[in-house]
TORZA-778086 format. One record per atom (N, C-alpha, C): residue number from 1; residue in three letters; chain; x, y negated, z negated. Coordinates in pm, whole numbers, plus 50000, padded with zeros to 5 digits. Last residue first. Layout:
! TORZA-778086
   seq   type   mol       X       Y       Z
   NUM    ALA     A       X       Y       Z
...
END
This chain:
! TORZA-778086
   seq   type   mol       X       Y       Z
   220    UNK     A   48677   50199   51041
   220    UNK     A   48541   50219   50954
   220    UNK     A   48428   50341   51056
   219    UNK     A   48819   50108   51209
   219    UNK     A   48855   50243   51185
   219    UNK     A   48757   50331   51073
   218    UNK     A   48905   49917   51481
   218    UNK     A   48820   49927   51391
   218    UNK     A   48793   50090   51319
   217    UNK     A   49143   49708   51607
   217    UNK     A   49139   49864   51583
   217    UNK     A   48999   49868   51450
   216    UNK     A   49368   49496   51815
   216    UNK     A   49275   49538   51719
   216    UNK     A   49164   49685   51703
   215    UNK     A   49667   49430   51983
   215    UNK     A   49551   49525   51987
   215    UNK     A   49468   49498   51833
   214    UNK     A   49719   49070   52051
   214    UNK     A   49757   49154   51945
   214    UNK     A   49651   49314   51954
   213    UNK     A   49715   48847   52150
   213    UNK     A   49669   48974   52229
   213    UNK     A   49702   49078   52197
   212    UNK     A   49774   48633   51958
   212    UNK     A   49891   48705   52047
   212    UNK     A   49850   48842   52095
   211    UNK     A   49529   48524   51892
   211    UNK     A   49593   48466   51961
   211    UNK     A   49717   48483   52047
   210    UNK     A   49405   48717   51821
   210    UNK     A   49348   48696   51949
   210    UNK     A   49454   48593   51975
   209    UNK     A   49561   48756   51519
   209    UNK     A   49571   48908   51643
   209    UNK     A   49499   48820   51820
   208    UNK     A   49499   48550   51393
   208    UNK     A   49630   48541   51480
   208    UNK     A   49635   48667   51562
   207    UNK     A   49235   48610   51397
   207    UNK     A   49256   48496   51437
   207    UNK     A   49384   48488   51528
   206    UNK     A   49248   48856   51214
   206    UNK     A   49192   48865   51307
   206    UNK     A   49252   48728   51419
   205    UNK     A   49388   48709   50984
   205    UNK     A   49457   48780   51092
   205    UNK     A   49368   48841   51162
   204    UNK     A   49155   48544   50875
   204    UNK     A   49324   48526   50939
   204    UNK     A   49366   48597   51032
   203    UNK     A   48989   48802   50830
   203    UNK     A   48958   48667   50929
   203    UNK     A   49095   48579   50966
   202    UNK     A   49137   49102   50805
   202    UNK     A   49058   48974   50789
   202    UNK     A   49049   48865   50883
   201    UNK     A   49088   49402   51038
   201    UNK     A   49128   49294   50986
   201    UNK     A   49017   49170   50921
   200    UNK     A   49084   49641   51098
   200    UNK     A   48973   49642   50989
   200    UNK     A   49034   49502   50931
   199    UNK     A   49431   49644   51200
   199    UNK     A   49304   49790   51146
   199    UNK     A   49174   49718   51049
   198    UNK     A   49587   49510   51447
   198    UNK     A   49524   49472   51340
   198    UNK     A   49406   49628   51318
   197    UNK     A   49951   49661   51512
   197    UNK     A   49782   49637   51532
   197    UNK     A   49741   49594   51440
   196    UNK     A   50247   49536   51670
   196    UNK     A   50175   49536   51580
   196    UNK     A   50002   49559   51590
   195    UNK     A   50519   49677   51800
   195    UNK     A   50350   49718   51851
   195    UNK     A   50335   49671   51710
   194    UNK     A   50753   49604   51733
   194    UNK     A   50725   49638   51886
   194    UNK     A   50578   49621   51911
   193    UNK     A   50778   49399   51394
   193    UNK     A   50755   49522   51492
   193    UNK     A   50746   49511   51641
   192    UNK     A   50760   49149   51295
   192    UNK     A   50877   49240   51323
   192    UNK     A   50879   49307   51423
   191    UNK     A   50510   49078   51282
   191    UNK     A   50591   49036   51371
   191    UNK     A   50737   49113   51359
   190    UNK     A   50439   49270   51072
   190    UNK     A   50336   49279   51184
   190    UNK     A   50468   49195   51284
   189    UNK     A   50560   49180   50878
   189    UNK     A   50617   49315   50877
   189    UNK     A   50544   49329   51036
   188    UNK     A   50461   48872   50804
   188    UNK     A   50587   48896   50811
   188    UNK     A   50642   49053   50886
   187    UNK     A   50166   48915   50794
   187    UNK     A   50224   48908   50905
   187    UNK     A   50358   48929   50956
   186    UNK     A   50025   49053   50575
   186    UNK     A   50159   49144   50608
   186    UNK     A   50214   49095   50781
   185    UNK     A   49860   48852   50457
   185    UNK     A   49976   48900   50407
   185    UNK     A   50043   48983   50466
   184    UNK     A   49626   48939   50664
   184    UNK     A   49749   48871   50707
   184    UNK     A   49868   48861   50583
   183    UNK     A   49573   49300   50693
   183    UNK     A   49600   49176   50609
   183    UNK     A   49683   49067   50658
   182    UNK     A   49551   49564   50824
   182    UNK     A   49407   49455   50773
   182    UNK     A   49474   49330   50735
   181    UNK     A   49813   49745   51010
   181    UNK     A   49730   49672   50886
   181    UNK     A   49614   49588   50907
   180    UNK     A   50027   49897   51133
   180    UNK     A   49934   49893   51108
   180    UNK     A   49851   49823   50963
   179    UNK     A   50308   49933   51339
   179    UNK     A   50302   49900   51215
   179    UNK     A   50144   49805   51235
   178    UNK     A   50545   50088   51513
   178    UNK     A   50424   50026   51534
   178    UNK     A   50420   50030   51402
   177    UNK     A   50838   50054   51754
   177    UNK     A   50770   50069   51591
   177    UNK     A   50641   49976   51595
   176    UNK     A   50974   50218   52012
   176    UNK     A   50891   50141   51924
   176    UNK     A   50868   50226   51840
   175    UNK     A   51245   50399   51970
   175    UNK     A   51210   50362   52106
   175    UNK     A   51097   50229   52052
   174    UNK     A   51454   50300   51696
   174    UNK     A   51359   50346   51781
   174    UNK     A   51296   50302   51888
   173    UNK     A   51702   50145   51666
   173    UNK     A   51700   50283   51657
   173    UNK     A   51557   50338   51764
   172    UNK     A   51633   49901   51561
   172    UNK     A   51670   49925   51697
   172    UNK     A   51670   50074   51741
   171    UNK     A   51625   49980   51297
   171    UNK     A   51465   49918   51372
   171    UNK     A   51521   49960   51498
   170    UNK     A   51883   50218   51214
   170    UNK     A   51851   50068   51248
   170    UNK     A   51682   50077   51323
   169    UNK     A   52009   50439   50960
   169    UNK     A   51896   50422   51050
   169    UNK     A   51880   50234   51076
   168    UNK     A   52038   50591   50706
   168    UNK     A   52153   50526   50821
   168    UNK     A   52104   50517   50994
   167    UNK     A   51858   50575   50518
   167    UNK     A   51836   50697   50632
   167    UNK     A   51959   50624   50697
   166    UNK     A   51938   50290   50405
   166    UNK     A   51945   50445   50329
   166    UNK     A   51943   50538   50410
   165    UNK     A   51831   50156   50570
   165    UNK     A   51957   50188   50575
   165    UNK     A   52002   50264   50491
   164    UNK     A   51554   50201   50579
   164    UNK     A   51624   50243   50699
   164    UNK     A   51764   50240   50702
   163    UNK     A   51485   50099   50368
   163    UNK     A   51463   50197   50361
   163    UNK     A   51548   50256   50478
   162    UNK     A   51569   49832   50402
   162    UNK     A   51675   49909   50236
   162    UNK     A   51626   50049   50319
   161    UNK     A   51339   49765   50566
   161    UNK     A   51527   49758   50632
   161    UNK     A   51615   49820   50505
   160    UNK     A   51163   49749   50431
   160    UNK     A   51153   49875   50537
   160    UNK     A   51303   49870   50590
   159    UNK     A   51200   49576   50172
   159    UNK     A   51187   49743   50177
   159    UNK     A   51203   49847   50306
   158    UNK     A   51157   49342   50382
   158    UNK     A   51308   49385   50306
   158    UNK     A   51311   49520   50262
   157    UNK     A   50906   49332   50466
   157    UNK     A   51039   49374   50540
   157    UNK     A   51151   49428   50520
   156    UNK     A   50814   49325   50221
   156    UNK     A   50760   49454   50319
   156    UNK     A   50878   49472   50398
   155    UNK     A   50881   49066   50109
   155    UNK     A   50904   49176   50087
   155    UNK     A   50908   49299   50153
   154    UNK     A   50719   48908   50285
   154    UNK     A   50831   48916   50322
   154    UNK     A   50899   49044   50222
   153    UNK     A   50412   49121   50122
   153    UNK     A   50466   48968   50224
   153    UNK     A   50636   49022   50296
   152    UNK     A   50605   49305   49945
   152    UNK     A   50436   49253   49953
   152    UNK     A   50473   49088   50063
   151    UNK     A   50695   49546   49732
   151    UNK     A   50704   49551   49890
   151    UNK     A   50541   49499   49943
   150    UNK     A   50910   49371   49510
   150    UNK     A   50790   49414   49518
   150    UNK     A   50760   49437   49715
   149    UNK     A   51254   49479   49414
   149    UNK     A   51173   49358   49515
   149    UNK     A   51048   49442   49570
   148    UNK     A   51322   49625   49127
   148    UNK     A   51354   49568   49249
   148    UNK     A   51244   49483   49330
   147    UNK     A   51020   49745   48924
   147    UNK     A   51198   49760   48994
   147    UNK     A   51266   49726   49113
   146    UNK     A   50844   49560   48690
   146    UNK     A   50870   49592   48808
   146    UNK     A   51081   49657   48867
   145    UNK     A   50781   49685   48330
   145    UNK     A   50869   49574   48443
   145    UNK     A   50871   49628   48609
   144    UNK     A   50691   49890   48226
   144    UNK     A   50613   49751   48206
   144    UNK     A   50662   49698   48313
   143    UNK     A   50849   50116   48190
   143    UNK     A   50902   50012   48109
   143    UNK     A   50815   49912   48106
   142    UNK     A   50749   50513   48173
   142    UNK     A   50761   50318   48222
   142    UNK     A   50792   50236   48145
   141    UNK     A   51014   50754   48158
   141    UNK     A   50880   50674   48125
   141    UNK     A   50880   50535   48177
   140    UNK     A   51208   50850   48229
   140    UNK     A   51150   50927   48205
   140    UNK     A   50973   50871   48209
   139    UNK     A   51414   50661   48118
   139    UNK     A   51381   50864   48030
   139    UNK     A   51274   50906   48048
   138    UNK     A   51253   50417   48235
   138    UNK     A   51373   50437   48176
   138    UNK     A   51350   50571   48075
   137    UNK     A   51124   50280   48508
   137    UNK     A   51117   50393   48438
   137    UNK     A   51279   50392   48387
   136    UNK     A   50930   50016   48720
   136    UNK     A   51061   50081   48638
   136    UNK     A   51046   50170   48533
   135    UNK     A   50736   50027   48969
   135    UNK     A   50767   50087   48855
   135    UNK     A   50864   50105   48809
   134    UNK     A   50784   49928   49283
   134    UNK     A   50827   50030   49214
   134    UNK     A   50787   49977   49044
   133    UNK     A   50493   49914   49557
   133    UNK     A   50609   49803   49460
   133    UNK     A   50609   49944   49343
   132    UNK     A   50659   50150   49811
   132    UNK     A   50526   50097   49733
   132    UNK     A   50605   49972   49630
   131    UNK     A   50675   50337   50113
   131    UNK     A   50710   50258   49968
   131    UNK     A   50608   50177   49965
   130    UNK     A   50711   50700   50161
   130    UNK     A   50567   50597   50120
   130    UNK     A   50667   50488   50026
   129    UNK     A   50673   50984   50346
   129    UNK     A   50711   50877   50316
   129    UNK     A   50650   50774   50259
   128    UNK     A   50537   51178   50372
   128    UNK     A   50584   51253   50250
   128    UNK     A   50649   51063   50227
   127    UNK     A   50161   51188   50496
   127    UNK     A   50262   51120   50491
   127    UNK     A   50349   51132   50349
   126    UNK     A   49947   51354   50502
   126    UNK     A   50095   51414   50530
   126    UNK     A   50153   51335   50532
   125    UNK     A   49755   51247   50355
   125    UNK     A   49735   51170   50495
   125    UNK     A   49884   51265   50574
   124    UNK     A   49817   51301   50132
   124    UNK     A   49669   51331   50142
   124    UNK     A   49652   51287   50332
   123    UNK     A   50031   51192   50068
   123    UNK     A   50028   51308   50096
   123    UNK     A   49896   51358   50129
   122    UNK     A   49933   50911   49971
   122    UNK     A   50051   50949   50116
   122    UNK     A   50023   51104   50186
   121    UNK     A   49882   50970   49726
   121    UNK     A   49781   50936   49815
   121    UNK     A   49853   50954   49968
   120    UNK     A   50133   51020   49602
   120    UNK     A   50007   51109   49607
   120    UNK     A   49912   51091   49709
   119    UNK     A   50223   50716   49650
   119    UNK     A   50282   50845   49661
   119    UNK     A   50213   50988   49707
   118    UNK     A   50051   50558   49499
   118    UNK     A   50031   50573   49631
   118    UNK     A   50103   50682   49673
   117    UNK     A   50103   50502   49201
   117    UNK     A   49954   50531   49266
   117    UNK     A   49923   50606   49393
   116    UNK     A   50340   50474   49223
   116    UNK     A   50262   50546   49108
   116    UNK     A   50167   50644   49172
   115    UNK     A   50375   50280   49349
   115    UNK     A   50451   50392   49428
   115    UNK     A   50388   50513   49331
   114    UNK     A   50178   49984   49362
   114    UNK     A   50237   50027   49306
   114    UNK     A   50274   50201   49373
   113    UNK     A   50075   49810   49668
   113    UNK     A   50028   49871   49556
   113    UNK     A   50157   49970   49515
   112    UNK     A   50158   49742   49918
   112    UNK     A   50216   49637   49782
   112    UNK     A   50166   49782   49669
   111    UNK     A   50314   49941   50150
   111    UNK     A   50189   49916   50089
   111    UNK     A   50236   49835   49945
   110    UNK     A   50359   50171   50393
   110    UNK     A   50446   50022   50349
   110    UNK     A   50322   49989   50311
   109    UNK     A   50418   50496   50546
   109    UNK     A   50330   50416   50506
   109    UNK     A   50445   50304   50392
   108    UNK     A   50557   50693   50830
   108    UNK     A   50580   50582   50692
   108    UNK     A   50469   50507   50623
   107    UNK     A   50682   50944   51013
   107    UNK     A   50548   50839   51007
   107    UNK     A   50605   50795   50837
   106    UNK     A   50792   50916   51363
   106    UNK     A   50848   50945   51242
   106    UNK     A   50748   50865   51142
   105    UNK     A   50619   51110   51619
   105    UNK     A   50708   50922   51592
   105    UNK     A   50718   51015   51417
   104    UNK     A   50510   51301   51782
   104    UNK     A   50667   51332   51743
   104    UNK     A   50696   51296   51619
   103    UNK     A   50263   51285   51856
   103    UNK     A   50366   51270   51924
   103    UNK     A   50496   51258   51877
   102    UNK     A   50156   51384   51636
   102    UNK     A   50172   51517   51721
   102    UNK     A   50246   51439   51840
   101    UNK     A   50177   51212   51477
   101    UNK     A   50270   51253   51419
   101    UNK     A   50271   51386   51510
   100    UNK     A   49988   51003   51602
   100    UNK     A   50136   50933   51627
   100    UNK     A   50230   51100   51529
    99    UNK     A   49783   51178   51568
    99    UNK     A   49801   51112   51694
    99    UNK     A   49953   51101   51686
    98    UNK     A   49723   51130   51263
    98    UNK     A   49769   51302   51367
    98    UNK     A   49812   51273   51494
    97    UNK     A   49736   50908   51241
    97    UNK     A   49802   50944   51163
    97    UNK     A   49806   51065   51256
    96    UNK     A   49414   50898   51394
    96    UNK     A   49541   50778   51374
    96    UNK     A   49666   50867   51386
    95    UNK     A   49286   51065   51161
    95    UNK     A   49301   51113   51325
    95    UNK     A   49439   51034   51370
    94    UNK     A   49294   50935   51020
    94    UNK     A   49338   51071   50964
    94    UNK     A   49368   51090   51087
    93    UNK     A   49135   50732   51020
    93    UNK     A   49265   50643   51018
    93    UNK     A   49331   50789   51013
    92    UNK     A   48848   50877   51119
    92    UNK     A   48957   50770   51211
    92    UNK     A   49085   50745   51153
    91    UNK     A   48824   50907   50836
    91    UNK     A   48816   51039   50945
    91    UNK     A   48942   50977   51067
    90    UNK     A   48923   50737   50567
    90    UNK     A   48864   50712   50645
    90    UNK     A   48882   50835   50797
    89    UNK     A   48908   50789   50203
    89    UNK     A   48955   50851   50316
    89    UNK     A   48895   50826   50462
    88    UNK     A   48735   50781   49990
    88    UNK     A   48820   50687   50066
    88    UNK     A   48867   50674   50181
    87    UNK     A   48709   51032   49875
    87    UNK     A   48593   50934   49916
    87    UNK     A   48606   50830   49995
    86    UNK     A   48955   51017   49737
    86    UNK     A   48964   51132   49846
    86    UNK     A   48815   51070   49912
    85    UNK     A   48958   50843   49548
    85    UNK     A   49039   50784   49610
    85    UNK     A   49035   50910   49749
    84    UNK     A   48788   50953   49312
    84    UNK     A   48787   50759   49381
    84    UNK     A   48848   50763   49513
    83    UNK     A   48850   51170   49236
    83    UNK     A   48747   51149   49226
    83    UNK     A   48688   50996   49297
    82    UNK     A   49126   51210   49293
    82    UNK     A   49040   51294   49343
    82    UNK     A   48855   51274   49311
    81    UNK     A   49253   51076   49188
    81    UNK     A   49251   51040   49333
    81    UNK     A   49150   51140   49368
    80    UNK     A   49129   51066   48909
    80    UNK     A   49148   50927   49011
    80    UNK     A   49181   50961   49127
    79    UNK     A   49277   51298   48808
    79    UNK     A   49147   51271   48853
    79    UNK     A   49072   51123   48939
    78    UNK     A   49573   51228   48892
    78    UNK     A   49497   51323   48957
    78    UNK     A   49306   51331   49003
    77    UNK     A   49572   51011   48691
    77    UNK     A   49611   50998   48844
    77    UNK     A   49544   51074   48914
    76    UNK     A   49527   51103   48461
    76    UNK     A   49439   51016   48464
    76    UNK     A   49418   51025   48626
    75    UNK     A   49762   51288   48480
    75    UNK     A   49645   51367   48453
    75    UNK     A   49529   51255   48528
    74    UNK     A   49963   51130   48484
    74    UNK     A   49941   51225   48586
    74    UNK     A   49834   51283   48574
    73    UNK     A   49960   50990   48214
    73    UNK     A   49917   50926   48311
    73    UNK     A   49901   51044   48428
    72    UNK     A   49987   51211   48049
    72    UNK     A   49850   51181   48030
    72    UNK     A   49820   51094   48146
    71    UNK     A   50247   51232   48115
    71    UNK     A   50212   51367   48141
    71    UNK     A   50047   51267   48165
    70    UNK     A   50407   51037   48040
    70    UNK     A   50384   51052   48197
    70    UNK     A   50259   51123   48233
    69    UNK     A   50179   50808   47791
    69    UNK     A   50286   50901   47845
    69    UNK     A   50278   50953   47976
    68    UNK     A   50133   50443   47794
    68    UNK     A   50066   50583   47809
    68    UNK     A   50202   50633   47858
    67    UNK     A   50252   50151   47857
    67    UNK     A   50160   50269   47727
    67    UNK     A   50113   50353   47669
    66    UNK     A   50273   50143   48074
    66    UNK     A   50371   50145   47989
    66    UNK     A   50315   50232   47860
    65    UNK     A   50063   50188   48224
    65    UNK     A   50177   50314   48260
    65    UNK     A   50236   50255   48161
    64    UNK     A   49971   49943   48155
    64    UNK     A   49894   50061   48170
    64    UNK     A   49992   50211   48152
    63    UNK     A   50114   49793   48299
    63    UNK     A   50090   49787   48088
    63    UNK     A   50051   49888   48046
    62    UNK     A   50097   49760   48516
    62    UNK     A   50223   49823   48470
    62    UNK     A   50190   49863   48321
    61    UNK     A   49948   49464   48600
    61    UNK     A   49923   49620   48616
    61    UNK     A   49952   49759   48562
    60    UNK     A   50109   49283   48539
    60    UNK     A   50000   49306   48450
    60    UNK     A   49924   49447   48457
    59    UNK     A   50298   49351   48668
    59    UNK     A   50356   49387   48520
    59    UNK     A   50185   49381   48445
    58    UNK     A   50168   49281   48916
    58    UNK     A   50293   49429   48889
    58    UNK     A   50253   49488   48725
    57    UNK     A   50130   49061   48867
    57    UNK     A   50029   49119   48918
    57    UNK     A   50047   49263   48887
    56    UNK     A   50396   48885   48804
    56    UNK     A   50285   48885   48780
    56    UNK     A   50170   48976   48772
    55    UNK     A   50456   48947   49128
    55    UNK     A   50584   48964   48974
    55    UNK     A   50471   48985   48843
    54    UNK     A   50311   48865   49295
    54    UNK     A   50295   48985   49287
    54    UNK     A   50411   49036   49142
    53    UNK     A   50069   48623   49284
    53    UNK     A   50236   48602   49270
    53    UNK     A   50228   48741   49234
    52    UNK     A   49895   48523   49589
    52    UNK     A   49937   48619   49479
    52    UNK     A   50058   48576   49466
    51    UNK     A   49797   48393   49786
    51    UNK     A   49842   48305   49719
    51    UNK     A   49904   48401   49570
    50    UNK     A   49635   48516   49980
    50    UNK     A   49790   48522   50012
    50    UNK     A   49845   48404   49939
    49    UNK     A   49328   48506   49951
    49    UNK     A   49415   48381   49975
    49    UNK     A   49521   48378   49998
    48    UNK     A   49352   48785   49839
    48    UNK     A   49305   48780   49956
    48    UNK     A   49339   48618   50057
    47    UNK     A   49493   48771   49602
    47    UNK     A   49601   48799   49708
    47    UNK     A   49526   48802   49801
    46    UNK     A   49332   48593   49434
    46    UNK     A   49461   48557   49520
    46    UNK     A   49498   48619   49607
    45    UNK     A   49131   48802   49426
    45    UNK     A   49102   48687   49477
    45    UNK     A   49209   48605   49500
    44    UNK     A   49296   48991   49257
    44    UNK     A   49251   49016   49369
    44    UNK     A   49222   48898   49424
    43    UNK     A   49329   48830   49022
    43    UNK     A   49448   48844   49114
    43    UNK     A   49388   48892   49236
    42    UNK     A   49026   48812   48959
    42    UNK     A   49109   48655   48953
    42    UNK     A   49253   48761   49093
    41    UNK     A   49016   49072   48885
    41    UNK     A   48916   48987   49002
    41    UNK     A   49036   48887   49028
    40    UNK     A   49160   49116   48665
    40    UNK     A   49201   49215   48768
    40    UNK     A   49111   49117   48925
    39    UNK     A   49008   48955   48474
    39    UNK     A   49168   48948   48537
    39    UNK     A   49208   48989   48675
    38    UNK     A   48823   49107   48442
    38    UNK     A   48816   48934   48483
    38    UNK     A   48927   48903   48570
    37    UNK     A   48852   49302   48382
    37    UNK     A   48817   49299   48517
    37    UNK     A   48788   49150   48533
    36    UNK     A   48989   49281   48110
    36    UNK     A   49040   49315   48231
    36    UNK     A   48982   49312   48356
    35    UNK     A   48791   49197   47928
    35    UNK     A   48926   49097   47936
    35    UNK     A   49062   49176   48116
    34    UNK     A   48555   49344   47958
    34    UNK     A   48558   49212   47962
    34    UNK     A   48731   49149   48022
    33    UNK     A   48702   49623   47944
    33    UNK     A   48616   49553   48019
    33    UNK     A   48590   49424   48038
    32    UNK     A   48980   49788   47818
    32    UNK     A   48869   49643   47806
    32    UNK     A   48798   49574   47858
    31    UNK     A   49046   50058   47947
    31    UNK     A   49072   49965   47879
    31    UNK     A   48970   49855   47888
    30    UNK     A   48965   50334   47889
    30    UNK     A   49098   50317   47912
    30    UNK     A   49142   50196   47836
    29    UNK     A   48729   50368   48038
    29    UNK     A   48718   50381   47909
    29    UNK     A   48839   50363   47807
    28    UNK     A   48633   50458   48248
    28    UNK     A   48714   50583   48180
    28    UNK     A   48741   50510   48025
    27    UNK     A   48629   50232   48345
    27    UNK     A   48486   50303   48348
    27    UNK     A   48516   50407   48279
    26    UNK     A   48893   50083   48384
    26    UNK     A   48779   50069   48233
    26    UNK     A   48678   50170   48241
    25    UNK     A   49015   50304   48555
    25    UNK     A   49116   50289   48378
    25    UNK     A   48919   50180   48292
    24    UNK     A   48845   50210   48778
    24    UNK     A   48835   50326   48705
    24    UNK     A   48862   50368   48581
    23    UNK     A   48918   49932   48818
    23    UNK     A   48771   49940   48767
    23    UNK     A   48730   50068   48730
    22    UNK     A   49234   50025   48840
    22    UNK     A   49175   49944   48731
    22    UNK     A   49010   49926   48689
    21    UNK     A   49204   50132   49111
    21    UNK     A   49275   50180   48995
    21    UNK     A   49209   50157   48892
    20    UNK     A   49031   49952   49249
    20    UNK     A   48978   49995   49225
    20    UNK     A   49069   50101   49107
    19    UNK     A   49309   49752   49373
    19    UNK     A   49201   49742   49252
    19    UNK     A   49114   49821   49168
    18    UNK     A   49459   49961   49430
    18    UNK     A   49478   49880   49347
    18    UNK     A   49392   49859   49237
    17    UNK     A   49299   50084   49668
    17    UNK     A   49355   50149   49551
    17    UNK     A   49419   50118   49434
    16    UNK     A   49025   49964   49838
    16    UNK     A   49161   49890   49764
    16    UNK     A   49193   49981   49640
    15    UNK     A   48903   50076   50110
    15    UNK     A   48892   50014   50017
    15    UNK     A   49026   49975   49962
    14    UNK     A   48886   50335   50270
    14    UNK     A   48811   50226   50294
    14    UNK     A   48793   50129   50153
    13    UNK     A   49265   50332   50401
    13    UNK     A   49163   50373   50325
    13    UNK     A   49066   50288   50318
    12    UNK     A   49403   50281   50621
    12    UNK     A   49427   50426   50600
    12    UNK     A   49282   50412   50528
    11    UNK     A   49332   49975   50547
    11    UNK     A   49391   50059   50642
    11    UNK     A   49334   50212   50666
    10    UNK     A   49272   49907   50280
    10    UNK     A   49155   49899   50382
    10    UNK     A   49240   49870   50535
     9    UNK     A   49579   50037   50184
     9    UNK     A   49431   49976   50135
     9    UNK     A   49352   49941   50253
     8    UNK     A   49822   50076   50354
     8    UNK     A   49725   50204   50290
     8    UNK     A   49585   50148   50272
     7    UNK     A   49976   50025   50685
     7    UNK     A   49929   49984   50562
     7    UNK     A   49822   50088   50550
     6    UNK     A   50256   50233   50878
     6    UNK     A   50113   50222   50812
     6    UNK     A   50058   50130   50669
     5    UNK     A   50420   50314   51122
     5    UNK     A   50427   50270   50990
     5    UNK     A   50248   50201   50947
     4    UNK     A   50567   50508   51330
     4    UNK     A   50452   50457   51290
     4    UNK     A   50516   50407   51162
     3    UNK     A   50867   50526   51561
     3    UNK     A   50868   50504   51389
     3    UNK     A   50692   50434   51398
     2    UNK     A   50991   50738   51820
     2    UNK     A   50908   50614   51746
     2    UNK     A   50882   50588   51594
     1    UNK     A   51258   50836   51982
     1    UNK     A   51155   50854   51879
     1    UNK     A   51095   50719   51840
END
């Protein structure tokens, strides 16, 4: 068997569920226009530099879910994916995804954006697997604080090896593992793998995909 694995944001999707989370929470009216999409820019503009500190980025994100109850956040969620995030949806990365899951491979999506957000969105693609950076929840509700090790850079790895040894499952296990993304932030999880592709890459990792005859994949 094969193991796909999948980045979500301008992978799977034509855009950034992250960010665009947040330019929805203000257009809804949620929260502060001025003092948040300044913000929310500034971290985006790191993590395209792969200079994000994602501890940081989490909790500033998180304030949101801290503040609000589950029920009102599931509500906000719903209409958010269904109004931002099903528009998103790229035909090609759906097809992708049917390809590797009518050949058998066991499918995963590995994405920094919060497990809140993306979970739902997984399922929109049949993917029931999905880690994400976690949300701590205590009765029930959010705490603000991230849980455990954000799945972003070298992180990615460390989530996909917790995840595989929970399934009592080794990388070696599978015949190949392919693992799909845009970002050179995710070179760490891209060299792991058997088959890394670039999907709709940046200019970094476009760069390092020609230099190791890396396949590239345009899915727009």
């Amino acid at each position: 068997m094969n193991l796909a694995i999948f980045d979500l944001d301008n992978t799977l999707l034509n855009g950034d569920s992250d960010y665009n989370w947040g330019i929805y929470l203000v257009k809804r009216g949620f929260l502060d226009e001025k003092k948040y999409k300044a913000q929310n820019q500034k971290f985006f503009e790191e993590y395209q530099a792969g200079k994000l500190d994602i501890f940081a980025f989490a909790e500033f994100q998180f304030q949101f879910l801290k503040n609000n109850t589950r029920q009102f956040l599931n509500d906000v969620r719903s209409d958010y994916i269904e109004e931002i995030i099903k528009p998103m949806i790229l035909k090609k990365a759906v097809d992708l995804v049917r390809q590797h899951e009518n050949s058998g491979d066991r499918l995963l999506i590995i994405t920094a954006t919060n497990s809140f957000i993306t979970r739902p969105i997984g399922k929109l693609f049949g993917i029931d697997e999905v880690i994400g950076t976690d949300p701590e929840e205590y009765l029930g509700e959010f705490t603000g604080k991230v849980k455990g090790m954000p799945s972003y850079k070298e992180g990615k790895v460390s989530r996909l090896f917790d995840w595989l040894e929970g399934k009592n499952l080794k990388i070696e296990d599978f015949d190949k593992t392919f693992f799909y993304s845009d970002s050179h932030n995710d070179l760490a999880l891209l060299e792991e793998v058997t088959n890394p592709i670039v999907v709709n890459g940046d200019k970094i990792l476009l760069e390092k995909a020609q230099e190791n005859n890396w396949p590239i994949l345009n899915l727009r």
